[in-house]
PLY file of the C-alpha trace (Angstrom):
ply
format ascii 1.0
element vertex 98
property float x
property float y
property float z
element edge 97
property int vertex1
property int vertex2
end_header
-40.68 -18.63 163.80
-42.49 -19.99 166.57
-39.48 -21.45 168.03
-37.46 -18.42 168.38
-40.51 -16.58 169.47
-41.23 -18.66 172.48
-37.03 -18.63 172.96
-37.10 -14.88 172.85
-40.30 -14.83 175.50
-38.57 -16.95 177.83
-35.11 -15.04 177.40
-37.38 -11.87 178.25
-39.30 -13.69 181.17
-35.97 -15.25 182.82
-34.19 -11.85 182.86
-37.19 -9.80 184.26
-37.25 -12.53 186.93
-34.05 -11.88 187.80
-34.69 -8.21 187.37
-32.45 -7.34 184.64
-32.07 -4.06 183.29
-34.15 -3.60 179.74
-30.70 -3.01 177.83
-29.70 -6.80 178.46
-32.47 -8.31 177.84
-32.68 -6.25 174.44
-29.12 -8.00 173.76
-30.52 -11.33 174.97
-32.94 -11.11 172.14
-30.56 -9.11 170.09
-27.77 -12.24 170.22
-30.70 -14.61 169.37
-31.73 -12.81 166.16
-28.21 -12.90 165.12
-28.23 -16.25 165.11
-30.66 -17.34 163.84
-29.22 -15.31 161.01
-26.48 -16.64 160.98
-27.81 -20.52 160.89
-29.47 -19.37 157.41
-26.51 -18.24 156.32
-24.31 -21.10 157.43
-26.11 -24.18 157.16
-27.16 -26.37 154.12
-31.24 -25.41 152.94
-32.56 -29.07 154.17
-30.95 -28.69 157.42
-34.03 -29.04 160.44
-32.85 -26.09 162.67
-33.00 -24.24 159.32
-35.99 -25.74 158.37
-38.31 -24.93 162.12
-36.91 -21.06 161.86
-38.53 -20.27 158.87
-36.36 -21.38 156.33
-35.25 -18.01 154.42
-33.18 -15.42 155.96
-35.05 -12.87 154.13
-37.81 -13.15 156.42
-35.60 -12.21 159.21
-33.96 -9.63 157.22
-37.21 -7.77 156.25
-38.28 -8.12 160.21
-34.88 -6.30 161.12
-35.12 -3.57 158.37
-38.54 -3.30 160.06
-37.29 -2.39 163.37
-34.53 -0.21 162.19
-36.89 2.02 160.63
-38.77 1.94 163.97
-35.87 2.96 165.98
-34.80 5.68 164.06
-38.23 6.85 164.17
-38.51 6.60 167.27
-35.09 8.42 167.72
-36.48 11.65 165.46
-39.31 11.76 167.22
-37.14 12.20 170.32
-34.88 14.59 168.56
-37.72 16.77 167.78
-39.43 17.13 170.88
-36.41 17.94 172.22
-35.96 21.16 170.05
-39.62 22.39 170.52
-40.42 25.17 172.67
-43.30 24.50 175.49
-45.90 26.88 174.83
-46.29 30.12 177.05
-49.37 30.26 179.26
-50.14 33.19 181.12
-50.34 33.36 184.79
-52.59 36.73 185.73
-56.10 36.05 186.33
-57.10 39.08 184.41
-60.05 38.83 181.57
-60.03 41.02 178.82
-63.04 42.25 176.35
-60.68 41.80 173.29
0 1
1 2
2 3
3 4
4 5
5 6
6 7
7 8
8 9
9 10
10 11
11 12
12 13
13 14
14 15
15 16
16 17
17 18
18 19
19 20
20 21
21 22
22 23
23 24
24 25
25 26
26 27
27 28
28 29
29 30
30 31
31 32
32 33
33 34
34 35
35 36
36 37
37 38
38 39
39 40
40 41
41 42
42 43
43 44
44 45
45 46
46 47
47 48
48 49
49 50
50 51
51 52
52 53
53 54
54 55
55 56
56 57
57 58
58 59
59 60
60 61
61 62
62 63
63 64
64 65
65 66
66 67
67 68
68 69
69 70
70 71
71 72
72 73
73 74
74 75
75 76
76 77
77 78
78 79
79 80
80 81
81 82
82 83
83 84
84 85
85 86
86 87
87 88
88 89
89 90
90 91
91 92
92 93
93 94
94 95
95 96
96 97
């Protein structure tokens, strides 16, 4: 895991060098995640690539269901504060007894 880690960090570090915009370098990361997937799917259990990226895919699965749930959070959160009504303050400088 520490492998794709540091590959992810440098993916992320290259592309805001080269000052890419955040949606790319969320597909850089995106494209690496997939395959590293994909190698536990694909190749044999002993294999060594297999072996130095954790060794189960359903590590990697859990850590995307994780983030799913995040986005889509994240997204009703947005959804929400979009349909709520800023409060009303009132302008006049009056004071009142009451």
């Amino acid at each position: 895991m520490i492998l794709v880690g540091t590959m992810c960090a440098v993916l992320w570090s290259i592309g805001w060098a080269m000052n890419a915009p955040l949606k790319q370098r969320w597909s850089m990361i995106a494209a690496v995640f997939v395959g590293v997937i994909l190698s536990h799917l694909i190749l044999p259990v002993a294999h060594p690539l297999r072996m130095n990226t954790g060794g189960s895919w359903q590590v990697w699965a859990l850590l995307a269901a994780f983030v799913v749930v995040v986005l889509v959070y994240r997204q009703g959160l947005r959804k929400l504060r979009g349909k709520a009504q800023p409060e009303r303050v009132s302008l006049s400088n009056t004071m009142s007894d009451t």
